[in-house]
N, C-alpha and C positions, 0 to 999 in steps of 0.2 A: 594476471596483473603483475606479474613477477617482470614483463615487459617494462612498466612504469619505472621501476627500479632504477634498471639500465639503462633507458632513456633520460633518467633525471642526474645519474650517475656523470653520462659521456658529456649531457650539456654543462654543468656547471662546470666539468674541468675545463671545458671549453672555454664559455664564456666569462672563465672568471669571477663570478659571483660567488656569492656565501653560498654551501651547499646544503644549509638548513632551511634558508629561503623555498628552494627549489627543491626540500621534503615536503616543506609546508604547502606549497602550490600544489606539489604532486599527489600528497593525500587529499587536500582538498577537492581534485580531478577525479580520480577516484572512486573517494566518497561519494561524488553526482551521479556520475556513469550509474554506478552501482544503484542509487536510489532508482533513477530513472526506468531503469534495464529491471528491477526487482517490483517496483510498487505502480510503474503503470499498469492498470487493469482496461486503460482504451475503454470505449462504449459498453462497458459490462450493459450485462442484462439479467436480471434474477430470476429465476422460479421458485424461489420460495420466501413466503411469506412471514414474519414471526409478528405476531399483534401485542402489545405492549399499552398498558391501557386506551384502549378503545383506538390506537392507531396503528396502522399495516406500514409494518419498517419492511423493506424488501431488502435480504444478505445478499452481498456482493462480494465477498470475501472473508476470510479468515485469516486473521492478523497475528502471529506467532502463535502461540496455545493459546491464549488466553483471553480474544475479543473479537468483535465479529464484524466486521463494517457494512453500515447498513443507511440506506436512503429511504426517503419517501415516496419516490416513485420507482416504476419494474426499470428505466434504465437510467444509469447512474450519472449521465447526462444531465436529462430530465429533472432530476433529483435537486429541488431547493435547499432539504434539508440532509446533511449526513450526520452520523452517529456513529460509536465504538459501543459495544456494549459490554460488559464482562458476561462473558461463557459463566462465571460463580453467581452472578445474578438471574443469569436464565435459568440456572439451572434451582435456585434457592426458590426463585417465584414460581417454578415449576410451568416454566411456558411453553407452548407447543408451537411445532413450527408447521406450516400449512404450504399444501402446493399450491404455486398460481395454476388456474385453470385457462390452458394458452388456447384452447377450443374453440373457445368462448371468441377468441376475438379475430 
């Protein structure tokens, strides 16, 4: 990203503008890139299970240490409902995590 830099450096001596403007666009730019390129997970699909009173949250990812992302259906499409859960919660209720049975279908 060190590209951005230089990029935002040459335009504004260029075009004359304020070059705090065109830090601000530039991190703003950035910042997106980087979410998009880090947190898309595209069509995930789970195998594994984790039951959370009496309903099957399906984990789709693991979200820095600390949470788990999880839907109500096996692809994350399909998924009405999403969730984070805290990893200190599963681990406090003492919940177990189940494989889908992909045989099955």
């Amino acid at each position: 990203m060190t590209s951005t830099v230089i990029l935002i450096f040459v335009v504004a001596n260029r075009v004359n503008i304020n070059i705090i403007s065109w830090v601000v666009l530039g991190t703003l730019v950035e910042v997106l890139s980087l979410a998009i390129i880090y947190l898309n997970i595209g069509n995930a699909v789970s195998n594994i299970i984790l039951v959370i009173e009496d309903n099957n949250w399906y984990v789709f990812k693991r979200i820095d240490e600390k949470y788990l992302l999880c839907g109500n259906k096996r692809k994350i499409n399909d998924s009405t409902k999403t969730r984070l859960f805290s990893i200190d919660y599963i681990v406090e209720q003492n919940l177990c995590f189940e494989k889908v049975n992909t045989s099955a279908e």
